[in-house]
N, CA, C and O of each residue as an XYZ file, in Angstrom:
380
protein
N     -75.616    -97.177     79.645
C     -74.173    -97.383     79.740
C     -73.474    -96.131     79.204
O     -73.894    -95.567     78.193
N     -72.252    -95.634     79.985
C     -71.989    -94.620     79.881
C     -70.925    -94.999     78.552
O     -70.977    -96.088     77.981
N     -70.048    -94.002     78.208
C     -68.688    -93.967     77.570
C     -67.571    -94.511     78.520
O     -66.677    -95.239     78.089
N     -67.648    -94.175     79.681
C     -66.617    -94.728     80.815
C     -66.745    -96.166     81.120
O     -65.914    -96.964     81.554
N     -68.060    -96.314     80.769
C     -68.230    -97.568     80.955
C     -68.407    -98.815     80.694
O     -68.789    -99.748     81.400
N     -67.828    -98.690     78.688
C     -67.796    -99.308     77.773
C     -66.464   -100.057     77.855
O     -65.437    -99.549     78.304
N     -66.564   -101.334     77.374
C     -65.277   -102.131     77.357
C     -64.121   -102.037     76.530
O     -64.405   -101.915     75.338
N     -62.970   -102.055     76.782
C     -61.935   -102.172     76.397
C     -62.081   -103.336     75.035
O     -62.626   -104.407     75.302
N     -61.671   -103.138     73.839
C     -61.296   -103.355     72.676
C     -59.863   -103.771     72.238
O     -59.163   -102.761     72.169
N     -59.233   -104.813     71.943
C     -58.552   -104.774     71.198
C     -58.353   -104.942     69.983
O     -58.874   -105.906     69.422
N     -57.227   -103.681     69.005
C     -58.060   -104.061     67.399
C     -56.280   -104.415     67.130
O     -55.175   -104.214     67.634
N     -57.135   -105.262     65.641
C     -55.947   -106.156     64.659
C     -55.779   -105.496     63.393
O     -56.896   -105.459     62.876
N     -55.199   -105.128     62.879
C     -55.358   -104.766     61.331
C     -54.805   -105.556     60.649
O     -53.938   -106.169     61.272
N     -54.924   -105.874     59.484
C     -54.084   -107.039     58.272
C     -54.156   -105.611     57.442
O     -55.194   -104.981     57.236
N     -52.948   -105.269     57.048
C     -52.481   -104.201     55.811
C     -52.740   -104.950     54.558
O     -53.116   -106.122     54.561
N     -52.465   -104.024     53.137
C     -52.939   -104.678     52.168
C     -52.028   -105.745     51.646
O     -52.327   -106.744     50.992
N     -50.336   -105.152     52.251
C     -49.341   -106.065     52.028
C     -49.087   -107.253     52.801
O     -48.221   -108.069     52.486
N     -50.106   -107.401     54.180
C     -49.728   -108.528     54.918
C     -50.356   -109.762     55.109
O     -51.586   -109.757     55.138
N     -49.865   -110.629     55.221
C     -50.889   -111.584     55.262
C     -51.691   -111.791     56.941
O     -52.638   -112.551     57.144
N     -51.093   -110.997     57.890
C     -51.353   -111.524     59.122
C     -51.918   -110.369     59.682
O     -51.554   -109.322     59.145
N     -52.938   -110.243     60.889
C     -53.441   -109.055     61.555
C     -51.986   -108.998     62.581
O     -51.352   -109.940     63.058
N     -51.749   -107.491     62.702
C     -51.172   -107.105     63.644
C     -52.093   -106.139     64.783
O     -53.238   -105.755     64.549
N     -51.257   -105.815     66.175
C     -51.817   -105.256     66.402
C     -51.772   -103.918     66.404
O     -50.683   -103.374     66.590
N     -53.037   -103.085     66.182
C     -52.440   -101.670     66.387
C     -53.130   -101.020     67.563
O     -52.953    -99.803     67.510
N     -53.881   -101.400     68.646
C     -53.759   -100.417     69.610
C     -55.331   -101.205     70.373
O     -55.805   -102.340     70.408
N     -55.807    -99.531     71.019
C     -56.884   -100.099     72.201
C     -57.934    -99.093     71.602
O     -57.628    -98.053     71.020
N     -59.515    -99.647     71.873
C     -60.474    -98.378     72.107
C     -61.794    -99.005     73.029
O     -62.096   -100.095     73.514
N     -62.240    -97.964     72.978
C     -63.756    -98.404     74.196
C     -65.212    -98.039     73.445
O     -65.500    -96.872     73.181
N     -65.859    -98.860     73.214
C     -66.740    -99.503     72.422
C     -68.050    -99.923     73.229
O     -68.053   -100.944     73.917
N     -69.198    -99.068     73.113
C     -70.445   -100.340     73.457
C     -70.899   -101.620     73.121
O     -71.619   -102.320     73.833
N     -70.335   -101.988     71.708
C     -70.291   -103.317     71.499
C     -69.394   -103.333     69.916
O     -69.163   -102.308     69.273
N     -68.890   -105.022     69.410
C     -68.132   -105.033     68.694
C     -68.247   -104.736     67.068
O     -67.245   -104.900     66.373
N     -69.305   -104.363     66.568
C     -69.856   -103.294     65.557
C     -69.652   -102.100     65.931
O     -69.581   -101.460     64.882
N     -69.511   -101.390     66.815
C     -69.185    -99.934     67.136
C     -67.681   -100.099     66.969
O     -67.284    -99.576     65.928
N     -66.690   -100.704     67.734
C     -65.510   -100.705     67.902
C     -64.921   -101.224     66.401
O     -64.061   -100.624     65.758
N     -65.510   -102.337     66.044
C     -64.887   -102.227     64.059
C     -65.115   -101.157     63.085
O     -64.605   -101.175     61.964
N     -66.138    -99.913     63.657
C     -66.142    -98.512     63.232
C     -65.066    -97.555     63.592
O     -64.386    -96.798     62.899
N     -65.104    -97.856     65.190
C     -63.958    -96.896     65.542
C     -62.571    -96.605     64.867
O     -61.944    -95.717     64.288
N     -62.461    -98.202     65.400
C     -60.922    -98.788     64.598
C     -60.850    -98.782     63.079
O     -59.786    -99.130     62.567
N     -61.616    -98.512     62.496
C     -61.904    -98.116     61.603
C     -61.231    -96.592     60.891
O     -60.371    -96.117     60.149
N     -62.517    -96.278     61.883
C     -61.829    -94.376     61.698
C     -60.621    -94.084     62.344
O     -59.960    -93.270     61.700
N     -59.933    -94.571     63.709
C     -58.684    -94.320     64.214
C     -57.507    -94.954     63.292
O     -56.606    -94.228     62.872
N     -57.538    -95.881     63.094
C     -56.285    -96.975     62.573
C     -56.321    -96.918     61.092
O     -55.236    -96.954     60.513
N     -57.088    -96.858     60.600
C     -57.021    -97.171     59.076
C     -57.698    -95.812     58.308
O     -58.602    -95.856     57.474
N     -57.037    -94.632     58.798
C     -57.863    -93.388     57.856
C     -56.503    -93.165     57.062
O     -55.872    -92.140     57.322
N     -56.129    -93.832     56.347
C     -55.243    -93.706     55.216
C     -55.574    -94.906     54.599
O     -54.567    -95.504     54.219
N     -56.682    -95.509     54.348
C     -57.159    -96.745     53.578
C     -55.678    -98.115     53.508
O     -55.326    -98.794     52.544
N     -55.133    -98.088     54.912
C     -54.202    -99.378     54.637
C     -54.454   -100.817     54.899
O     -54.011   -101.850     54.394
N     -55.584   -100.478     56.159
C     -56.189   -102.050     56.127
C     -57.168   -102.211     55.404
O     -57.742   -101.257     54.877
N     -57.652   -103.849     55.199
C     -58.083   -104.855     54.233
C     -58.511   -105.380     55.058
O     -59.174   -106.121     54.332
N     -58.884   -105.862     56.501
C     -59.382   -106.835     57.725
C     -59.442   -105.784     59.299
O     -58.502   -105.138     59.764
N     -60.292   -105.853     59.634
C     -59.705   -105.495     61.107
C     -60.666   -106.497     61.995
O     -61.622   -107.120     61.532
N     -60.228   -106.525     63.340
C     -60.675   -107.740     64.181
C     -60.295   -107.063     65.192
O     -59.185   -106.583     65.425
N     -61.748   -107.016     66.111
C     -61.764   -106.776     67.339
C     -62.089   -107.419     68.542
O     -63.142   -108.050     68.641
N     -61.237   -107.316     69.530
C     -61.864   -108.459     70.837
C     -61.529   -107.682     71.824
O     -60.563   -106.931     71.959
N     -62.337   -107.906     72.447
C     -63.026   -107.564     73.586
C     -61.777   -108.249     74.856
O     -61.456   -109.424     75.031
N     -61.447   -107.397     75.348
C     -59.981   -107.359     76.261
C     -59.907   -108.192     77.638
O     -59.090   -108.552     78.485
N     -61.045   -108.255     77.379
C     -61.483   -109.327     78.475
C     -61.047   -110.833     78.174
O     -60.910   -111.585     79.139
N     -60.919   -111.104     77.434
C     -61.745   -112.507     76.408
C     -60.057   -112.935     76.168
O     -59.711   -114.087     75.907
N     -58.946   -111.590     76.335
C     -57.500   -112.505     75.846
C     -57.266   -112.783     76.963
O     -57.807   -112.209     77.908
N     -56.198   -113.953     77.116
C     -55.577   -113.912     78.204
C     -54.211   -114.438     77.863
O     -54.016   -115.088     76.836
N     -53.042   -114.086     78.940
C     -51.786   -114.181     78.702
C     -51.094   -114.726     79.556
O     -51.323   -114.997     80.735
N     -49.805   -114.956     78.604
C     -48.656   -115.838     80.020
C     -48.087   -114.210     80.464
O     -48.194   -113.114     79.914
N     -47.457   -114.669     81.709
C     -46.627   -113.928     82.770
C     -45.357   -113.671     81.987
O     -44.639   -114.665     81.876
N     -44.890   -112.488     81.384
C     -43.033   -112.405     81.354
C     -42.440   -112.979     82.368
O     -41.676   -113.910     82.111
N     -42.650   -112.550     83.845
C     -41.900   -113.283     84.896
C     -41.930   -114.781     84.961
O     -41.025   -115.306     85.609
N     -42.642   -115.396     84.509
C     -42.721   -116.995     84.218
C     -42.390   -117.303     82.929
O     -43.046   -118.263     82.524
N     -41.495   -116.781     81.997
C     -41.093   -117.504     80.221
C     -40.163   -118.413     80.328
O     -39.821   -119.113     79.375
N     -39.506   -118.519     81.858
C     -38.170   -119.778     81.928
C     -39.003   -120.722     82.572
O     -38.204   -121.657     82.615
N     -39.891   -121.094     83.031
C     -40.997   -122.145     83.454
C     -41.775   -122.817     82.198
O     -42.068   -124.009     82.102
N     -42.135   -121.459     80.952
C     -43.032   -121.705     79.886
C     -42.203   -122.368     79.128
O     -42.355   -123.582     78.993
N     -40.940   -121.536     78.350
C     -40.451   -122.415     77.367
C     -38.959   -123.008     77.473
O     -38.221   -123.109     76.493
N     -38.662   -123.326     78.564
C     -37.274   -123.808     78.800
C     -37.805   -125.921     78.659
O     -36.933   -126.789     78.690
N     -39.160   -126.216     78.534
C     -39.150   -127.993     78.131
C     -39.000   -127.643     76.543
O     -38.646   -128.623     75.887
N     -39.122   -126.903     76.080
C     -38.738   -126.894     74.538
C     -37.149   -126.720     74.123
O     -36.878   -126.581     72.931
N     -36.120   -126.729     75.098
C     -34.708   -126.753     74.718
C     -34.488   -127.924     74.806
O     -33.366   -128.049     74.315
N     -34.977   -129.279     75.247
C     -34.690   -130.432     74.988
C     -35.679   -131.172     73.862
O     -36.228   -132.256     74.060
N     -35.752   -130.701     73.138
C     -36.408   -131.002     72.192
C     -35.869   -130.746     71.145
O     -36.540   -129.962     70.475
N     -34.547   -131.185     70.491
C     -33.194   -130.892     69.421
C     -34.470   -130.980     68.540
O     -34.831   -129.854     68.196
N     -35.266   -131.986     68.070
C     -35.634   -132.003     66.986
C     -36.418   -130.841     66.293
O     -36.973   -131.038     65.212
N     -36.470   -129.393     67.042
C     -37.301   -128.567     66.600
C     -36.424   -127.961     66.382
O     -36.738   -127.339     65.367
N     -35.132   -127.598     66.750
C     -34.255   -126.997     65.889
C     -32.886   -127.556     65.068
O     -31.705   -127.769     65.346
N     -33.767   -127.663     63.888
C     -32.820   -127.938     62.483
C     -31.284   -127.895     62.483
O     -31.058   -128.122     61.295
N     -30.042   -127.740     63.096
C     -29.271   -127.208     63.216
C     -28.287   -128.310     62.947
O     -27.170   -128.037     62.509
N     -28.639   -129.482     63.180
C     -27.709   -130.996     62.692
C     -27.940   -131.666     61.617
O     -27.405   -132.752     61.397
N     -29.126   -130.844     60.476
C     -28.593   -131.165     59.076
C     -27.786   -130.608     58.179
O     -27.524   -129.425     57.964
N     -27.426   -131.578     57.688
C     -25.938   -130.961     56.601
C     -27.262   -130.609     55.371
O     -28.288   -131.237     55.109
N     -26.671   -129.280     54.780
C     -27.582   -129.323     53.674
C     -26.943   -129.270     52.678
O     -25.857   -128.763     52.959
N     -27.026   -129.587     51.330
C     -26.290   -129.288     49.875
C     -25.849   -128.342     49.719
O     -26.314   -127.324     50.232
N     -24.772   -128.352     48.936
C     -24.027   -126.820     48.286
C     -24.600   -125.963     47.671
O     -24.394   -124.768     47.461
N     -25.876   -127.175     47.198
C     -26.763   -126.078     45.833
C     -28.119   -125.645     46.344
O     -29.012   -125.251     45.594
N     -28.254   -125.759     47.981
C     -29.538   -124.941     48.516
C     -28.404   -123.844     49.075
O     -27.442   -124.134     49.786
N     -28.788   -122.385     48.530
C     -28.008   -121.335     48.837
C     -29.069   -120.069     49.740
O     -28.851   -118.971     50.253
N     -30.262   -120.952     49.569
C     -31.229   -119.610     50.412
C     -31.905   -120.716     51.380
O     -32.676   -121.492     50.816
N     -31.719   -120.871     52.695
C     -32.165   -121.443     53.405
C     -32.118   -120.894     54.862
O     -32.637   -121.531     55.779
């Protein structure tokens, strides 16, 4: 297997301040021990991540932008997910 012909990677980093992986980018990898090296040496050579997580680009899959008014327009009738018709106290000031 060549270099050209290694799979697409996607890597996650969790910083030391975050609690969540974000993403930071793409690489091409013979398998997913090589690519948690890469991403390794590309993304985190200023020692900021604490986690990285790689998947294999194949393996995500996604909704359509051109379809998000099909995806989440049954969630606007659903008042109860947004909070907006409780009265709250005078003395909750950070909410």
């Amino acid at each position: 297997m060549t270099e050209q012909q290694w799979p697409l990677w996607e890597v996650f980093i969790r910083s030391k301040q975050g609690l969540d992986h974000k993403h930071a980018g793409s690489i091409h990898a013979a398998d997913a021990a090589m690519a948690i090296e890469n991403a390794r040496d590309v993304y985190t050579r200023r020692m900021e991540g604490v986690s990285i997580w790689v998947v294999e680009s194949k393996y995500i899959h996604a909704s359509n932008p051109d379809e998000a008014s099909s995806l989440y327009d049954p969630a606007n009738d659903k008042i109860y997910r947004h909070p907006t018709f409780y009265d709250l106290p005078d003395e909750l000031k950070h909410m």
